[in-house]
C-alpha positions in Angstrom: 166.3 109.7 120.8 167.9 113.0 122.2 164.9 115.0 120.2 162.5 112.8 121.9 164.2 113.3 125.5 164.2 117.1 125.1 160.6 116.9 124.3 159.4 115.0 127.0 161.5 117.2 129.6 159.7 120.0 128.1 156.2 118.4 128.1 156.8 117.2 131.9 157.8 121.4 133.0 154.4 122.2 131.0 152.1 119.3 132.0 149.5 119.6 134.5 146.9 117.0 136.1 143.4 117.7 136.4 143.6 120.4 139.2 144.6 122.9 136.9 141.9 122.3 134.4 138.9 125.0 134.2 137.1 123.2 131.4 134.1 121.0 132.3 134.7 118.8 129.5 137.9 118.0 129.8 138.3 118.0 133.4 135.1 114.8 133.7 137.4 113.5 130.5 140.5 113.6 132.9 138.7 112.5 136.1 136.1 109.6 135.1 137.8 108.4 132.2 141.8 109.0 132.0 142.2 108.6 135.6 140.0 106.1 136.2 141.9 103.2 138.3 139.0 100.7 138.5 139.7 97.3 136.7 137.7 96.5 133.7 136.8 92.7 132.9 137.8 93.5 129.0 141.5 94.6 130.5 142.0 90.7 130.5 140.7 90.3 126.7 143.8 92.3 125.7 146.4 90.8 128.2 145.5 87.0 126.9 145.5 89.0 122.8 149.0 90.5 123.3 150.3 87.1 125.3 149.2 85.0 122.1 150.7 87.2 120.3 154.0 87.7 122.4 154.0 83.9 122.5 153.8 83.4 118.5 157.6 82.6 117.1 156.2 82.7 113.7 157.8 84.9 111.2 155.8 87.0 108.2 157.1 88.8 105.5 156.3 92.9 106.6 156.1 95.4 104.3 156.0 98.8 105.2 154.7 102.2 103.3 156.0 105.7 103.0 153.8 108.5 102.0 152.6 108.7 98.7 152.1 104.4 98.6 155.7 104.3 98.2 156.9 101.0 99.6 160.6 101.9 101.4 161.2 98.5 103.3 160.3 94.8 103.1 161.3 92.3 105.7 161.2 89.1 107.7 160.2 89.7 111.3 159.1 87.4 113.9 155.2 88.0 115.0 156.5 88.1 119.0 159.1 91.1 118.1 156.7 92.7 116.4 154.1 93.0 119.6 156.7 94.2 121.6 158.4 96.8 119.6 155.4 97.9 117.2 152.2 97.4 119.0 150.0 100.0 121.4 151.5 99.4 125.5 149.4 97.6 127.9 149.0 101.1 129.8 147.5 102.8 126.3 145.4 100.1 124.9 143.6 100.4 128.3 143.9 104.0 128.2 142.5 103.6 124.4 139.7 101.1 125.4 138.6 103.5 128.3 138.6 106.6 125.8 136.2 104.5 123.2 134.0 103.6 126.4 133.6 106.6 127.5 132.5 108.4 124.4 130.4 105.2 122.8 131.6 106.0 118.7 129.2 104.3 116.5 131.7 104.6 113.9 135.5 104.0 114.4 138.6 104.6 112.0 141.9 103.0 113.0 144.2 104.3 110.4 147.5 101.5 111.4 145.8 98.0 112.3 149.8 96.6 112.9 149.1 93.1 114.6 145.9 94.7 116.1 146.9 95.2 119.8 144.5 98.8 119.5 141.7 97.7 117.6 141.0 95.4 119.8 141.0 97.9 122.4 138.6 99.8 120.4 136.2 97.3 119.5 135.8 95.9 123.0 135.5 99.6 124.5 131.9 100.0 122.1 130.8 96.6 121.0 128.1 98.2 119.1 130.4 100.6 117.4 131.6 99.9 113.7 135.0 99.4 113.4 137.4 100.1 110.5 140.9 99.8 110.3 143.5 100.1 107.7 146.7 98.1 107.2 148.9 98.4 104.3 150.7 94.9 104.5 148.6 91.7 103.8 150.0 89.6 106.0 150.5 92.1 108.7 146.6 92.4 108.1 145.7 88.5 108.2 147.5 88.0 111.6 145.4 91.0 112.8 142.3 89.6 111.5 142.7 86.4 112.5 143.5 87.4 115.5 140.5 89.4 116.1 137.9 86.6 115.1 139.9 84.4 117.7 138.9 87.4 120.4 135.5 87.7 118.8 136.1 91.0 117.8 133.4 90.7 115.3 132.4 94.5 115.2 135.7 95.2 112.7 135.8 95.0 108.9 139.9 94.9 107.8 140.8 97.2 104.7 143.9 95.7 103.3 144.9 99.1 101.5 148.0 101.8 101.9 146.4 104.6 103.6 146.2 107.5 101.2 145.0 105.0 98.6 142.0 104.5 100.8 140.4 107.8 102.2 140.8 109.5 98.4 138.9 105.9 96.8 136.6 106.1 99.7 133.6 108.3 99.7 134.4 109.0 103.3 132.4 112.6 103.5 129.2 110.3 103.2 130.4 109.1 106.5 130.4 110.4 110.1 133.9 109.4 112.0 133.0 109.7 115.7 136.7 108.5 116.9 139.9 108.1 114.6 142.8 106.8 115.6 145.9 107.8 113.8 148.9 105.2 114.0 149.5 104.4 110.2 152.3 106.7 109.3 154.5 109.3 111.6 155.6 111.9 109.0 154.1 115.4 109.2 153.6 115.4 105.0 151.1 112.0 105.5 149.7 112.7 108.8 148.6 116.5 107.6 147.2 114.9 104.5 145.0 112.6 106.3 143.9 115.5 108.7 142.9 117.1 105.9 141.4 114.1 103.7 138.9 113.1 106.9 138.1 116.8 107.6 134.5 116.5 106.0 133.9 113.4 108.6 133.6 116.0 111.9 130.7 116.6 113.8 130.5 118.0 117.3 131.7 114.8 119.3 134.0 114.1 116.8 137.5 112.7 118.9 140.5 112.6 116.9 143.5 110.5 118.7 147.6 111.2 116.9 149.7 109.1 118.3 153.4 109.8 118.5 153.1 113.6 118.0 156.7 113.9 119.8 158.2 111.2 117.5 160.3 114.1 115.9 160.7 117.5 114.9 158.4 117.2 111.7 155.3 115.3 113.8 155.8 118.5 116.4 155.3 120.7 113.2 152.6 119.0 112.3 150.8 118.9 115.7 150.9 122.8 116.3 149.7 123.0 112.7 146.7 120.9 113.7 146.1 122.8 117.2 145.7 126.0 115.1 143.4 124.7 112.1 140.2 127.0 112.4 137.7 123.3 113.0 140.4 122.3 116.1 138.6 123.7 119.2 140.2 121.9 122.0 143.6 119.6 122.1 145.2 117.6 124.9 148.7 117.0 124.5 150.0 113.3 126.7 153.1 113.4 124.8 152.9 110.1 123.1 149.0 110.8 122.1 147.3 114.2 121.2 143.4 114.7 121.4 141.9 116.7 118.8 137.9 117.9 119.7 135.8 119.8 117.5 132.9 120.9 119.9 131.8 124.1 118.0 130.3 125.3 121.4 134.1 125.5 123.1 136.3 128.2 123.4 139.5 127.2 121.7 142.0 125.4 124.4 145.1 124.0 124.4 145.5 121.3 127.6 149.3 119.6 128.0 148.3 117.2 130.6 149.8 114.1 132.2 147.9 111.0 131.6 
């Protein structure tokens, strides 16, 4: 917790808004989409999917992965404590639905599904967009699912799958990943590995989402690895999420920005 409150007193003396960006691209990002304060009829969709799920006293057997499909912890948790302590914020998943929106991605990755409080973000920001996401624990997966065809959410296919497992089995460089979402494991060892495992999806409006870069001093590491990476051309750091672009046409820039 100190780590994290050192970080984000750094990030707020380096942040800037959109005044102080000289970028085209990034300043429309920051003006029509990040900032953009207009209610959206789908920002009721996922109030009434994370009440249901807020209100649901149920309890499910969660089982979580390490790196390497090493299981570390098994438990009993109540479907309600799970939405409020694992799942995207109401501020994000609109933030996350306005991103997908914005850009249209035919093809989505969520690498994390949890209880699905994002991928439903993602699937209502692009309707027409294909959406895949990955969650290592089955039951953690069926509430998602279920709760997805309840929302009619029916642009997702859920991979039951520990994460690694998946993108090596996968023949994902047959595949063009036009946004990812990365919220499936926050260890600099598994999140470098899938940087480098969905490399060979890129193309130029390729947009890469890490959440929980400031999480510690490892996901930090890995983050400045990933800003410098030859293919990164332009990042923006919000301190819970970083944006990784790979516009070939861009100078390389690094944006810390308040969002």
């Amino acid at each position: 917790m100190l780590f994290q409150i050192k970080s984000y007193l750094k990030f707020l003396w380096h942040s800037k808004n959109e005044h102080a960006v000289h970028s085209p691209f990034v300043f429309n990002l920051l003006t029509k989409c990040f900032y953009d304060k207009k209610s959206k009829p789908e920002y009721a969709i996922l109030k009434k999917y994370r009440k249901s799920l807020l209100e649901n006293k149920n309890f499910i057997d969660v089982t979580d992965f390490g790196a390497g499909s090493r299981v570390f912890k098994s438990n009993r948790r109540q479907i309600s404590k799970i939405a409020q302590t694992a799942g995207i914020s109401p501020k994000r998943a609109e933030l996350l639905f306005r991103v997908t929106n914005y850009f249209q991605p035919k093809n989505i990755l969520e690498i994390g599904t949890s209880l699905g409080l994002a991928t439903s973000a993602l699937a209502l920001g692009n309707p027409k967009a294909k959406v895949i996401t990955i969650e290592g624990c089955p039951n953690t997966a069926t509430i998602a699912q279920n709760q997805l065809t309840d929302f009619d959410c029916k642009n997702v296919e859920n991979v039951v799958s520990e994460f690694e497992s998946f993108l090596i089995s996968e023949n994902i460089q047959a595949t063009n990943y036009n946004l990812i979402y990365f919220d499936g494991n926050h260890s600099k060892k598994a999140t470098l590995e899938y940087f480098k495992l969905l490399l060979p999806t890129i193309d130029n409006d390729s947009v890469w989402i890490f959440d929980d870069i400031h999480w510690s001093e490892d996901m930090e590491e890995a983050w400045e690895i990933i800003k410098n990476h030859p293919q990164v051309k332009v990042t923006i750091d919000t301190f819970q999420w970083g944006f990784v672009f790979f516009r070939y046409e861009q100078p390389k820039q690094h944006f810390i920005i308040r969002a």
